[in-house]
Every structure is written in C-alpha cells, then in structure tokens.
C-alpha positions as CSV (number, residue, x, y, z in Angstrom):
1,X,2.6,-153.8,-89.0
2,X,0.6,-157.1,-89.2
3,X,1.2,-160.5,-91.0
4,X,-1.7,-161.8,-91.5
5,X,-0.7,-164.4,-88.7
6,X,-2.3,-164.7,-85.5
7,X,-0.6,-162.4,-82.4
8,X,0.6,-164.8,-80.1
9,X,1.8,-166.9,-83.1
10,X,3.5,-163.5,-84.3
11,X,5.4,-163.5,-81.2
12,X,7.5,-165.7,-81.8
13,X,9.3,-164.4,-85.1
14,X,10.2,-161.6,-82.7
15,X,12.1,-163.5,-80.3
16,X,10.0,-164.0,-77.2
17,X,8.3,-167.0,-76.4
18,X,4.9,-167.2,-74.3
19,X,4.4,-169.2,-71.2
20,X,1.2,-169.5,-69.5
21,X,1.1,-168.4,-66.0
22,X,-1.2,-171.4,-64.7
23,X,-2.5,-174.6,-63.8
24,X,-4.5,-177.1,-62.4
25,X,-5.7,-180.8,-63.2
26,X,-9.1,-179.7,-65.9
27,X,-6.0,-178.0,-67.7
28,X,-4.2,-181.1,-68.1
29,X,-7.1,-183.8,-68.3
30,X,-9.1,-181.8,-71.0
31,X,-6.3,-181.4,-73.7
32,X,-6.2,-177.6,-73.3
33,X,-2.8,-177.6,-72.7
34,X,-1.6,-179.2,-75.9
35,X,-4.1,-177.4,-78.1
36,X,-2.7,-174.1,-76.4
37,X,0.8,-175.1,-77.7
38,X,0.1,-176.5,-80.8
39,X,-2.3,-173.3,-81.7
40,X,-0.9,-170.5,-79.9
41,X,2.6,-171.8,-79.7
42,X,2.6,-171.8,-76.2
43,X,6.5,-172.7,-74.8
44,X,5.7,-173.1,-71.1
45,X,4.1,-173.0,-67.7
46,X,4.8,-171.4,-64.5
47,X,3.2,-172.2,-61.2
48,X,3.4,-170.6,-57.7
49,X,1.8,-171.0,-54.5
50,X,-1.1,-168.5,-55.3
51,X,-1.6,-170.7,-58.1
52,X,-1.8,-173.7,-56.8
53,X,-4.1,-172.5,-53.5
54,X,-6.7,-171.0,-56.2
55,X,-6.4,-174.5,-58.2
56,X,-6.1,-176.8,-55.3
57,X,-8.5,-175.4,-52.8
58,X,-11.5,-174.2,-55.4
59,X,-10.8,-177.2,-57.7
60,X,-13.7,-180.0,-57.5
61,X,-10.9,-182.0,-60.0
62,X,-9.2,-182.5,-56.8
63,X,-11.6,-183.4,-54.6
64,X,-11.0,-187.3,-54.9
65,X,-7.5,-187.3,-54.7
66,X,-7.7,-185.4,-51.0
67,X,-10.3,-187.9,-50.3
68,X,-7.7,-191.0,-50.4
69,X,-5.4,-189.2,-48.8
70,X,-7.4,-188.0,-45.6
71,X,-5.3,-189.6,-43.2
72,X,-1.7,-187.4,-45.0
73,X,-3.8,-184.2,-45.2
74,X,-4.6,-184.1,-41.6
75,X,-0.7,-185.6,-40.6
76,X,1.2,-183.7,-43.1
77,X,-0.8,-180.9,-45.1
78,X,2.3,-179.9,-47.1
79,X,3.4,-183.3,-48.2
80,X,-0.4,-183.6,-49.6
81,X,0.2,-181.1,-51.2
82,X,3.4,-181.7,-52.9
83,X,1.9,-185.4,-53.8
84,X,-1.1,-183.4,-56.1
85,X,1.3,-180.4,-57.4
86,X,4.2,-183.0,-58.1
87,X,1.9,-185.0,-60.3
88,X,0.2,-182.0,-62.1
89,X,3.9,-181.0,-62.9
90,X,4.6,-184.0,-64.3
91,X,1.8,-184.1,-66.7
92,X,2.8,-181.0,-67.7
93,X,6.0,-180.9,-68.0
94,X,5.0,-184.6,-70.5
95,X,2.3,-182.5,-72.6
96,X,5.4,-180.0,-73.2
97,X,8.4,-182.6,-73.9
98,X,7.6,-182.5,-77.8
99,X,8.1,-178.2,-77.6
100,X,11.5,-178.7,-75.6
101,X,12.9,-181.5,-77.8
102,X,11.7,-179.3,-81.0
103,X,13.6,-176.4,-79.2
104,X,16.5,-177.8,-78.1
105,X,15.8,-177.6,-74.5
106,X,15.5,-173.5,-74.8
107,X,11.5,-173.5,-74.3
108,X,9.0,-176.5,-72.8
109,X,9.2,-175.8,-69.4
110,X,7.5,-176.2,-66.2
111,X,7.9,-173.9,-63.4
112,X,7.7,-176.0,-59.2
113,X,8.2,-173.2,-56.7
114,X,9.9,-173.7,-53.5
115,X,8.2,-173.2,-49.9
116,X,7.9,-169.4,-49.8
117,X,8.5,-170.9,-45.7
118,X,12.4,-171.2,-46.9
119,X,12.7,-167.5,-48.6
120,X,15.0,-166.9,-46.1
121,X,17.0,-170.5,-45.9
122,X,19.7,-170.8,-48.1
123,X,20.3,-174.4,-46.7
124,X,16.6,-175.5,-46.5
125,X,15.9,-173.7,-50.1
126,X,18.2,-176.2,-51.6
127,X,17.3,-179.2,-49.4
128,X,13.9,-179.0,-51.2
129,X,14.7,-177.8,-54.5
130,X,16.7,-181.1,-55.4
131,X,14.3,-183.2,-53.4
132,X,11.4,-181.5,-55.7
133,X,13.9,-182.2,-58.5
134,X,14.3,-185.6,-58.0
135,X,10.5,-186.4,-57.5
136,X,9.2,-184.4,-60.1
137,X,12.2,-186.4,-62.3
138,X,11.2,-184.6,-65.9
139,X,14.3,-182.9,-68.1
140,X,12.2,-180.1,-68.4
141,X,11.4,-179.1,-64.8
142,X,12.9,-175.6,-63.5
143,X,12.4,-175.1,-60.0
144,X,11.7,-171.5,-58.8
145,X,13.7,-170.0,-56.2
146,X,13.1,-166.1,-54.7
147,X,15.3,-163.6,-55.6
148,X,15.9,-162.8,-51.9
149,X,19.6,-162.5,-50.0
150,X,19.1,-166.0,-49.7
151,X,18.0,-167.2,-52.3
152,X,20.6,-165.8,-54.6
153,X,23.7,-168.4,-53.1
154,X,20.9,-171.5,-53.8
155,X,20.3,-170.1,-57.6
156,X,24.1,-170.2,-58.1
157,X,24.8,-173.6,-56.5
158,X,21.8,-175.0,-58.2
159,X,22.6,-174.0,-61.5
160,X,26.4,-175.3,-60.6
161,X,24.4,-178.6,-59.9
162,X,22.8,-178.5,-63.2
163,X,19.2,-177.8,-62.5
164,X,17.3,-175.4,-64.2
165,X,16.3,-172.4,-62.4
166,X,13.2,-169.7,-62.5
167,X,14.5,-166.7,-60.9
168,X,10.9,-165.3,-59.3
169,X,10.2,-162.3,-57.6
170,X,12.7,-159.8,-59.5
171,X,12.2,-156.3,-58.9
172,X,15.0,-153.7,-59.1
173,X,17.7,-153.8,-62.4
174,X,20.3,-154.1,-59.7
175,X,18.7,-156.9,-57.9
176,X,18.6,-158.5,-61.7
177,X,22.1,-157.9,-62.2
178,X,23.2,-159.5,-59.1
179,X,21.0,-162.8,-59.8
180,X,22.4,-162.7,-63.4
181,X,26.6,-163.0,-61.7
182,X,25.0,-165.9,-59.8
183,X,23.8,-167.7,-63.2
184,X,27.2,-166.5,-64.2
185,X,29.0,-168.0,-61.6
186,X,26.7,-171.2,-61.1
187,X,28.2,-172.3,-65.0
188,X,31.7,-171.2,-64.3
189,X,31.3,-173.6,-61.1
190,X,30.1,-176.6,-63.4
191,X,32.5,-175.4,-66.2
192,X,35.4,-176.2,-64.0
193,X,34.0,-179.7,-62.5
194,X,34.2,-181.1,-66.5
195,X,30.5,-180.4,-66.5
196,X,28.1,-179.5,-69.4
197,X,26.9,-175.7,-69.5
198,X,25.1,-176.2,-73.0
199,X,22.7,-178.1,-71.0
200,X,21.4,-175.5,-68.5
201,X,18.6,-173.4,-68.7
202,X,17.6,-170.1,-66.9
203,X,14.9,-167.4,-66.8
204,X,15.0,-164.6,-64.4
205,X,11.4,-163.6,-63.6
206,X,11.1,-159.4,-63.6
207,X,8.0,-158.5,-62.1
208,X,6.0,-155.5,-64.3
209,X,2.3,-154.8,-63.3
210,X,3.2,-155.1,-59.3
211,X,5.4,-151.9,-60.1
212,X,2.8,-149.4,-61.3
213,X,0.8,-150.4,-58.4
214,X,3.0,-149.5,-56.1
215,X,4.4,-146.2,-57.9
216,X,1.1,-144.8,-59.3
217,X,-0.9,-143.6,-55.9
218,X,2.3,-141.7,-55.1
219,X,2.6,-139.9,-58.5
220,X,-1.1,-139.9,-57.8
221,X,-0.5,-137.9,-54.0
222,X,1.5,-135.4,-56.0
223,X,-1.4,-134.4,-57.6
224,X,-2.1,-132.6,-61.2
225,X,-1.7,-129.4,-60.4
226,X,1.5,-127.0,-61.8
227,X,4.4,-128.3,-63.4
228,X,5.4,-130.6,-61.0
229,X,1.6,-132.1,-60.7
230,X,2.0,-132.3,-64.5
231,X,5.1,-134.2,-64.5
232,X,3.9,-136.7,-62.3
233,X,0.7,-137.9,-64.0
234,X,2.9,-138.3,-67.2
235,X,4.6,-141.1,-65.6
236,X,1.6,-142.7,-64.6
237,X,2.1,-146.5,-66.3
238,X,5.0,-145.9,-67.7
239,X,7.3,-146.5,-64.7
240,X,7.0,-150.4,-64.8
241,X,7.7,-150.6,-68.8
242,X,10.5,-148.4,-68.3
243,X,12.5,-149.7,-65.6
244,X,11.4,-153.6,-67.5
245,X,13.3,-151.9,-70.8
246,X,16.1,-150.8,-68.2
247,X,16.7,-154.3,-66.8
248,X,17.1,-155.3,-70.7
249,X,19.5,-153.1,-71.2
250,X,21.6,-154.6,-68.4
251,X,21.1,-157.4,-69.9
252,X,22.6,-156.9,-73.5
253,X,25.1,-155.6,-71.4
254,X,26.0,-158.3,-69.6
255,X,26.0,-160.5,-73.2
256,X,28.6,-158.4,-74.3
257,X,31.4,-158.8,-71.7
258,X,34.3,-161.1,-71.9
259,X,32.7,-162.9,-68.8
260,X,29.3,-164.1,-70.9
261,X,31.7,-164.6,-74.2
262,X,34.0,-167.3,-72.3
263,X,30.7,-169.4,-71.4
264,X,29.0,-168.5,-74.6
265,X,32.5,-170.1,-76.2
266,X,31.5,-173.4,-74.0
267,X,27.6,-173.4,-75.4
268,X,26.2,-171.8,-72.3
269,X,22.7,-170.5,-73.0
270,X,21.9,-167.1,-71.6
271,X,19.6,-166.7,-68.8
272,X,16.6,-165.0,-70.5
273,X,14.9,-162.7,-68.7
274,X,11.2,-163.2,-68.5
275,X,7.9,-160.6,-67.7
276,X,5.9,-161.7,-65.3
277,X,3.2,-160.6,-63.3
278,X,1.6,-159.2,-67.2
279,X,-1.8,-159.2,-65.9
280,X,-3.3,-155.2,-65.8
281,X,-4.1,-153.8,-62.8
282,X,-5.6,-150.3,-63.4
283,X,-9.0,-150.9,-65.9
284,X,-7.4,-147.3,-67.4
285,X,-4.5,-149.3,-68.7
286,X,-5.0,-151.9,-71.9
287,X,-5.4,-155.3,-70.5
288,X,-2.6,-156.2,-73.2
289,X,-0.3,-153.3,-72.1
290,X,2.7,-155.5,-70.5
291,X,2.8,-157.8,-73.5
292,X,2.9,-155.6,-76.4
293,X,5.2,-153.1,-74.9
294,X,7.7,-155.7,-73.7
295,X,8.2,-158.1,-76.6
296,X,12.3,-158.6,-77.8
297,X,14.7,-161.0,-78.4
298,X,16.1,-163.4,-75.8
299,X,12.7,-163.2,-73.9
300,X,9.7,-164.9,-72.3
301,X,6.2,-163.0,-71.2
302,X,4.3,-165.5,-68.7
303,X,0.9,-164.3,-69.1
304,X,-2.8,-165.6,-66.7
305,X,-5.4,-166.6,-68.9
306,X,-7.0,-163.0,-69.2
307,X,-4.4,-161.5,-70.3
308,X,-3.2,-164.3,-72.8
309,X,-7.2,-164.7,-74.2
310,X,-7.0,-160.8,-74.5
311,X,-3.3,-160.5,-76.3
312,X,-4.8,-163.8,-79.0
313,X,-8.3,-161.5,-80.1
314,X,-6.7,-158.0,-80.3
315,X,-2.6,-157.9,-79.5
316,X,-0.4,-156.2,-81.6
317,X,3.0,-158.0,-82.1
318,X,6.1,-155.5,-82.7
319,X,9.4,-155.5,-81.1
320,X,9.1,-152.6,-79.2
321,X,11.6,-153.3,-76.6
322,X,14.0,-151.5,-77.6
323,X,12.0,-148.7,-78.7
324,X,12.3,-145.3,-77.1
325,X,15.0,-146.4,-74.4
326,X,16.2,-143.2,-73.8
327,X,12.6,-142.1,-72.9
328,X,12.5,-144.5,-70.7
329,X,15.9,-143.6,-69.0
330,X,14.4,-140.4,-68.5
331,X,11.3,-141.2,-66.9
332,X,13.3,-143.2,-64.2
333,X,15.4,-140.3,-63.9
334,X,12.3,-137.8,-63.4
335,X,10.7,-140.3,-61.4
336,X,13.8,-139.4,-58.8
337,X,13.6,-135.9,-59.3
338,X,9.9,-135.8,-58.2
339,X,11.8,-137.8,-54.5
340,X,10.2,-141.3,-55.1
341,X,12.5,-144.0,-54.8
342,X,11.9,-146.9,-57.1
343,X,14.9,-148.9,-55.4
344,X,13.2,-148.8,-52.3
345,X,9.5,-149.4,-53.5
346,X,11.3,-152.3,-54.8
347,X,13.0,-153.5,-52.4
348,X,9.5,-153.1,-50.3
349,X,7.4,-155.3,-53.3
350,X,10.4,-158.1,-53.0
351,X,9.3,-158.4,-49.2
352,X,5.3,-157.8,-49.7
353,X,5.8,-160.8,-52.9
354,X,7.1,-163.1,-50.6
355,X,4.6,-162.5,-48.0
356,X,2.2,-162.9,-50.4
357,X,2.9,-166.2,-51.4
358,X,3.4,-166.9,-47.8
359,X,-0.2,-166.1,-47.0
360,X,-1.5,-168.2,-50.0
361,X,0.9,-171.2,-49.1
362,X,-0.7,-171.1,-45.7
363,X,-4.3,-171.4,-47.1
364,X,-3.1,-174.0,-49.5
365,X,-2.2,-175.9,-46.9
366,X,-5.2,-175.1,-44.4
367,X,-7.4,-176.3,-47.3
368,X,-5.9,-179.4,-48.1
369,X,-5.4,-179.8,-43.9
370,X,-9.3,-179.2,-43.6
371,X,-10.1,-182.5,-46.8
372,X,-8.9,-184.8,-43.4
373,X,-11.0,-183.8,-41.2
C-alpha cells in the first residue's frame, strides 16, 4: 500500500530508521549530508575501514591534509589516519546533533570502528575504543567493536562504561543472542554502580547480503535437477532474509523476559538490531531486496549510496518483517536437510569479515604511509 509519501520518508512510520553506510570529506563540505537528513530522514552514519580506504586513499578532498602531515604519515601511518577519520566523525556526528536531540538520543549517530588489528584483543579493543571516544568527544559517537570471542567482553564493559556501541560483523542468531546478554549485562553492570541506563544506546549490526553469497553457489553445486535439485534453487535468496527474520525473532524474545523488563523498568533502551551489508550482490536479485524485505519496528537498515538512491526512486515501504516467519523457519530448516550448515558458513563469514577489513585497514594505511614519501 502506498501513501503518497516518499519511500525512505515512509520508513519511518514503520519503525526503522535509515543510516547511510558512508563517508568521506565532499560528503560533509558540500551539505549532502544535511540535505539527506532533512529530505530523506536520514538517522545516521556508519563507517568502517573499507570505507574509509576507498574515501581516504581515492579522495583528492584529502590530498592537502596528508600534505601537512608528510612527516606523521611516513612515522606513524595509523595515527594519520585517525587525525583525518577523527575529524570527519566529528563533522558528522555535528551535521546529525539536531536528529539525535529531536530523537532523544535513539537516532543521530556516527559509527568509528576499532583496528580490525585488535579483533582478537580484548584489552587492546578497549584501550582504543575509549581513546577514540575521548578524541572524537561528540554525545553521539558509537564506536564499533567485532562481534568476535573477544570482542564480546569489550561490548559489555563498554556499554557498562556508558559508551555507545555498534555491534559489527553479526552473523549467526546465536552469535546475536550472545552479543545481546553482553548489552544485557553491560547495563546491569552500570545499573548497579548508581549509573544511568536511559542514557545508553546500542545497535547490533546483522550482516544480510554476505550470507546469500556464501550459501547460494552451494545450493547452486546441488544443481536443479530432481526433487532435491528443485528444493535447493527455491532457497536461492531467501536464506539471508530468513535467517535476518530469525534473529528478529530472538530478539522479541529477548524483550519479553523478566531480564529486559527489570532494565526497561530503569529506562534502558533496547539494543536495536540493525541490517547491514544491504547492498545486492547477485544482478538476479532487486537492488532494493534487503530493504524492503527487512523493514520492522525497533530497527535500523544502513544502506551504500546505490542501494539507498535505488530504495528513494522505486522502494516499496511495508512492514514485512514479520511476514511469513514460519516460511522462513522452514527454509532454514530445509536448508539443513539439504547438509549445508549455515552455523558454520557463518562462523566462516565472521573470520573472512574481519580479514576483510584487515586487508583494507592495511591499504588505508599504505596509502596514507606512501603521501610521506
């Protein structure tokens, strides 16, 4: 059904709020960014290290600021760095102040990720989270942390510090589950120190597109012969949206235990899960596909510029998820019977993500480490 108003715009009567999943310095210095959220009601901005490299290293905008610092980039490539994405992330998170004072601190955030170097590091993940904190020094800064073994003990005493955390790389339902006790445990930590929960804000970042990726050539191998051919090619792009509306589930879940109730009683705000990695893939798919089939209450879709251009000229706003959740259950389920794991295949995209950003960290920094020479 349509409204007459414009599909992002439409969003937002539906409960989900858009974030844009980018930046750079033309961004910021040309007013796009404030025209986006006054026109499209855009709520946010994320940023990771792929980001920045493709900003950074291919941006001319940058090209004076490396300049002065010649003599850091060759020294110290990463603090470089973190001088130029600190300062874009304050702009940013200043262009966005008005949208989280009109919110109430729910929406207007900026997204800093931590060295994809300290994945691994509990100690060293939050050595530089509240050093990034305190430089960035904006109320509506969430720093990003990895969803990995070690990174789940930093969310927790982070939050319990009172920063605002991005959950990224979020894969499996179960992987979700365990970040979500961790929010969960961070409050009841700053609950019991005489310290505000109301004040806290939380998204856990479930990755969509990277999961079709992986699981389609392997329905694909199975091939479209017979029954069991059949079966598989009628999962093809549906595996992502289904195990997405599966992690929602656990989620609605987890709002209605006695746990959540105590520190909704207190004013905690519930730690919203948010889509990311919305971008298609596979040029069969709509290029809107992981927007329109993911949109519900309680959530955020981070889209790249494509995909958010594409969802403004011809998306189609309904709250479909919660539609058809038990024929989502049983795709998951088939998906098993036809012997593909999607725990492991998830557990194998957590590793692969942070490699990823790994690689593109490394020629962040060999770009900015070659503006000294």
């Amino acid at each position: 059904m349509t409204t007459g108003k414009a599909p992002l715009v439409e969003l937002h009567g539906l409960g989900q709020s858009i974030w844009f999943d980018y930046i750079r310095r033309e961004l910021l210095d040309s007013g796009t960014l404030l025209g986006m959220a006054e026109r499209d009601r855009l709520m946010g901005v994320t940023s990771n290290p792929a980001i920045f490299e493709k900003a950074i290293a291919g941006g001319g905008e940058y090209r004076a600021d490396l300049a002065a610092m010649r003599e850091l980039c060759a020294r110290d490539p990463k603090r470089a760095y973190e001088r130029l994405a600190v300062a874009d992330i304050q702009r940013a998170c200043d262009q966005l102040a008005a949208v989280h004072g009109a919110t109430g601190g729910r929406d207007g955030y900026v997204s800093l990720e931590v060295s994809p170097k300290l994945a691994h590091d509990t100690a060293g993940t939050l050595d530089e989270a509240r050093r990034l904190a305190t430089e960035v020094g904006r109320a509506n800064l969430m720093i990003k942390v990895p969803a990995t073994k070690a990174g789940v003990p930093a969310i927790r005493a982070l939050i319990a510090e009172g920063l605002h955390v991005n959950v990224t790389l979020l894969f499996s339902v179960d992987a979700y589950i365990a970040v979500a006790d961790a929010y969960m445990a961070g409050l009841e930590e700053l609950a019991a120190r005489g310290g505000d929960v109301s004040a806290i804000a939380s998204v856990a970042s479930f990755f969509v597109s990277r999961v079709d990726t992986a699981i389609d050539p392997r329905l694909d191998a199975l091939g479209s012969d017979g029954a069991r051919g059949a079966s598989a090619q009628a999962l093809r792009g549906k595996i992502a949206i289904a195990n997405a509306k599966r992690a929602y589930q656990a989620y609605l879940g987890l709002g209605a235990s006695a746990r959540w109730s105590a520190l909704a009683a207190r004013g905690a705000r519930p730690q919203r899960l948010l889509w990311a990695s919305t971008g298609t893939k596979d040029a069969r798919y709509s290029d809107v596909l992981y927007v329109e089939e993911l949109i519900g209450p309680d959530t955020v879709n981070t889209v790249p510029p494509a995909t958010l251009d594409a969802f403004r000229v011809r998306g189609r706003a309904r709250a479909s998820l919660l539609e058809d959740v038990a024929t989502a259950q049983a795709q998951l389920d088939q998906l098993a019977l036809l012997g593909i794991d999607l725990d492991a295949t998830c557990d194998t995209l957590l590793d692969e993500g942070v490699k990823l950003f790994d690689t593109a960290f490394d020629k962040l920094l060999a770009a900015v480490a070659a503006a000294g020479k």
